[in-house]
C-alpha positions, 0 to 999 in steps of 0.5 A, spaced: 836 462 288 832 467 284 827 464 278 829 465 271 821 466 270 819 473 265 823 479 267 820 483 273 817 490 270 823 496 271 821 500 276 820 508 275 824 512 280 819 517 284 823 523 282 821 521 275 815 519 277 814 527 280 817 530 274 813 526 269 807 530 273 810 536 273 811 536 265 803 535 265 801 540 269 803 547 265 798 544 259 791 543 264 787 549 263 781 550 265 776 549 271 769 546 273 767 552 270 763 552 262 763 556 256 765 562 260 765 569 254 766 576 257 760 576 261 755 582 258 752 588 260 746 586 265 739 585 262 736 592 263 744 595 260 742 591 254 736 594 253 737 601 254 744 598 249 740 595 244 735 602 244 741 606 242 744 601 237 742 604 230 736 601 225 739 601 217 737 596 212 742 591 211 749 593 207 750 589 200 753 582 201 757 583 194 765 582 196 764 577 203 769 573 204 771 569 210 777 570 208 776 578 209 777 578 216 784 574 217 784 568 219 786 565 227 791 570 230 797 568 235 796 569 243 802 567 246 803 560 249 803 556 242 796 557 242 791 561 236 785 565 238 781 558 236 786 554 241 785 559 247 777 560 247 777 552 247 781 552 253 777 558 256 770 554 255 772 547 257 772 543 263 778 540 265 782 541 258 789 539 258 794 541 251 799 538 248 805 542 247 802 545 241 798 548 245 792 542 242 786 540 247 787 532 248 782 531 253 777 536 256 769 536 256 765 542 254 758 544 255 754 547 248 751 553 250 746 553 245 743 546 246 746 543 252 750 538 248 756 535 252 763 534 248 768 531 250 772 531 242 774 538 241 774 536 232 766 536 234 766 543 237 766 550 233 769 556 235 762 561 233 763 568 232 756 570 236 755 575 230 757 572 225 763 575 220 758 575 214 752 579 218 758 585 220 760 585 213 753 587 212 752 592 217 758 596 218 765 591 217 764 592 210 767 598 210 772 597 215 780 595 215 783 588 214 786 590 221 779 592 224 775 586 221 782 581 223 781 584 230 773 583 230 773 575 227 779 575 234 776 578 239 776 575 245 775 581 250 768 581 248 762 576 248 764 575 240 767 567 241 764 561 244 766 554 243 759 550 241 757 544 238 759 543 230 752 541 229 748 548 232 754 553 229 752 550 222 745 550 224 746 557 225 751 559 220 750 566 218 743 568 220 741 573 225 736 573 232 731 574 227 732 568 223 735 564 228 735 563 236 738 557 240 735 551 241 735 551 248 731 557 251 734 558 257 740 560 253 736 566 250 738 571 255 745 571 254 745 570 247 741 577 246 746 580 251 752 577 247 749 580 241 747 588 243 753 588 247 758 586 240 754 590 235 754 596 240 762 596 241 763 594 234 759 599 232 755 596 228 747 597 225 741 592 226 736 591 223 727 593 225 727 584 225 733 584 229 731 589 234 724 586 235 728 579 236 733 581 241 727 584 244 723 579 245 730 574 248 731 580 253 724 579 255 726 572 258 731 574 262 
């Protein structure tokens, strides 16, 4: 005779056990892999680019705002700009339908931070929107400056800590470098490479800071 004890916890049947599997595998992203940005050009490229990349004086500031250059585009998959460089720079991201990161961990590029909370993770913008404005996006059109603030072809987004992207905000390598040296040489070579693509000016103390960071590589 069976006992009339708390009931039994019901079983789930293995084919919705593999199904609930299934509906979890299209949102992992990622791999073992850190922040990864369109790789640059090498060292040496990245000198003889910053050699060709025009010295001017810096453009008016009057007029920038952050909403000249647009906000997050869509890229598919229910994901926007910010989304997708989250799930490109992390370690085993999973999103949820919407295409949010609900788990994951990503390493800060510029201080070595690891982050397992994507809220405290910034989306930089390696040249920040108010130094292009300044040295040539000032000029450009709404969709020109839309594509530059979403540009995910080049080394222009990475997913880096809230805190060193705020310490950051909008100065140049001459007024900001990484706290972690050995991030030095990429970062100079992100620089040279968006500023070259975009075509975009350089200041003499911008020049000789690059300069100096691509010497450590």
């Amino acid at each position: 005779m069976r006992g009339t004890g708390a009931s039994r916890p019901k079983r789930v049947p293995p084919v919705r056990r593999l199904a609930a599997v299934i509906l979890l595998l299209p949102a992992l992203a990622g791999s073992s892999a850190w922040a990864a940005p369109p790789a640059p050009p090498s060292a040496g490229r990245s000198v003889v680019a910053l050699a060709r990349l025009r010295v001017a004086a810096p453009g008016p500031r009057s007029g920038y705002t952050r909403a000249k250059f647009g906000g997050w585009d869509s890229v598919g998959d229910r994901c926007d700009t910010r989304e997708e460089v989250l799930r490109r720079d992390g370690s085993h991201v999973m999103t949820d339908a919407q295409c949010h990161p609900i788990a994951g961990r990503w390493r800060s590029y510029y201080d070595g931070t690891i982050i397992r909370s994507s809220s405290k993770l910034d989306i930089d913008h390696v040249v920040p929107l108010a130094n292009a404005w300044i040295s040539g996006a000032r000029t450009w059109t709404a969709a020109r400056r839309d594509a530059f603030a979403n540009d995910l072809d080049d080394p222009q987004l990475i997913a880096v800590s809230a805190s060193s992207n705020r310490s950051k905000g909008d100065r140049s390598p001459d007024e900001w470098r990484p706290p972690l040296r050995s991030s030095w040489c990429s970062y100079a070579r992100w620089w040279v490479d968006v500023k070259s693509t975009w075509k975009l000016t350089i200041t003499a103390p911008e020049h000789d800071a690059l300069a100096a960071m691509l010497g450590t590589c």
